[in-house]
N, C-alpha and C positions, 0 to 999 in steps of 0.2 A: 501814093496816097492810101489812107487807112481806108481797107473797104465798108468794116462797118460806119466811119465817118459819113460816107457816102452817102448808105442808106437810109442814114439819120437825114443828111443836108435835102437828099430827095422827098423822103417823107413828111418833113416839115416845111418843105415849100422854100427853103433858104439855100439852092443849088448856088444863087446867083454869087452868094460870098466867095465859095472856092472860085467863078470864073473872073470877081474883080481882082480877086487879092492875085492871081495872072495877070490879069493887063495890067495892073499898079507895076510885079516884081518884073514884068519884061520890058517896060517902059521905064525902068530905074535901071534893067541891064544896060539897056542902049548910054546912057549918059555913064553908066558906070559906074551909079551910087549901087554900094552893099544893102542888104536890108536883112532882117530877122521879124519873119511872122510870130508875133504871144497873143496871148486874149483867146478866144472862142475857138475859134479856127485852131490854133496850138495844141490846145486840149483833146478838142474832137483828134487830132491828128496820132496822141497819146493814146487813144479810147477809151476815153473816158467821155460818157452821154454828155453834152452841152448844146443846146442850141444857142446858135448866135447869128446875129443878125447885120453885123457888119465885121469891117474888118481891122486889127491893130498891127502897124508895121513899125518897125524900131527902123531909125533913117541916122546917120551921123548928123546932118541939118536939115531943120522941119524945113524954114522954109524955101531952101534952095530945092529939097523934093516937091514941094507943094508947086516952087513954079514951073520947073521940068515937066513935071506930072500934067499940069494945065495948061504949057505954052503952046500949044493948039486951039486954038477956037473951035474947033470944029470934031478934038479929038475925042476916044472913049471916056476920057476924066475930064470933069470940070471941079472948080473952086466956091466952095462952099460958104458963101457971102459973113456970115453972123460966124463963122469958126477957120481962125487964121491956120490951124491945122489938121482941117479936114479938108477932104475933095470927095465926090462920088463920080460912080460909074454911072454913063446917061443910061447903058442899054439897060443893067440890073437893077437900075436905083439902090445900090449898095454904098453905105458910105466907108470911107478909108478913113481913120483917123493915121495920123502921122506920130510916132512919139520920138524924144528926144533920146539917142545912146548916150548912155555916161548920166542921165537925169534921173528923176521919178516919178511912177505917177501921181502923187498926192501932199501935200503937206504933212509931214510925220514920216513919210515911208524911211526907209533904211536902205534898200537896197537900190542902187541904180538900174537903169532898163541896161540889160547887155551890148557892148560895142558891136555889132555887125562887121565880118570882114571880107566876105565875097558878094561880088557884084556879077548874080548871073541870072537869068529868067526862070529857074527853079525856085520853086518857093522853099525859101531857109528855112525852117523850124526850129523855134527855141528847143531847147532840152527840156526834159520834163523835172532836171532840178533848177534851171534858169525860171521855168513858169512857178514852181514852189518858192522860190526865194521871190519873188515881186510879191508875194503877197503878205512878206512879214514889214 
């Protein structure tokens, strides 16, 4: 992990994003969905100054992650009632939004969010031309 990201996540009080977007990518390893971290987190990991406040995971199916993710009652994620693809973390209060590979994020956009192909408890990081192209 980028060390200046670090000191940013520490300094602004949002350590808790790098420890969910962990238990999200190692609770997707076990089921054996791929995932690819963009948004805040992606950036910071480039270094480039961002603070962010949750986390964006590229999944092959929202909500086959989203029940994986939550099929514990009891576990570190739950399912975020008013958004069919978000879950947050109980202990950080960080939320996970889930996005669609192969999709977009917006109406207009161009470019798809990238396919994810490994499925491992390290956190993937988009490329820093993969985060340039989401925003044309």
């Amino acid at each position: 992990m980028n060390g200046d990201a670090s000191i940013l996540r520490e300094g602004t009080g949002t350590s808790g994003v790098l420890e969910a977007a962990r238990t999200a990518a190692g609770l997707l390893a076990e089921h054996e969905i791929p995932h690819l971290i963009v948004g805040g987190i992606a950036v910071q990991e480039h270094g480039y100054p961002r603070v962010t406040i949750d986390v964006d995971i590229v999944v092959p199916e929202v909500l086959e992650a989203v029940e994986l993710l939550t099929a514990s009652l009891t576990g570190p994620l739950y399912r975020v009632p008013e958004a069919g693809d978000r879950v947050e973390d109980r202990r950080t209060h960080t939320c996970i939004d889930l996005l669609p590979a192969g999709g977009v994020m917006k109406r207009g956009c161009k470019v798809p969010f990238p396919k994810p192909t490994k499925a491992t408890s390290d956190l993937q990081i988009a490329t820093l031309e993969e985060l340039i192209s989401l925003t044309r």
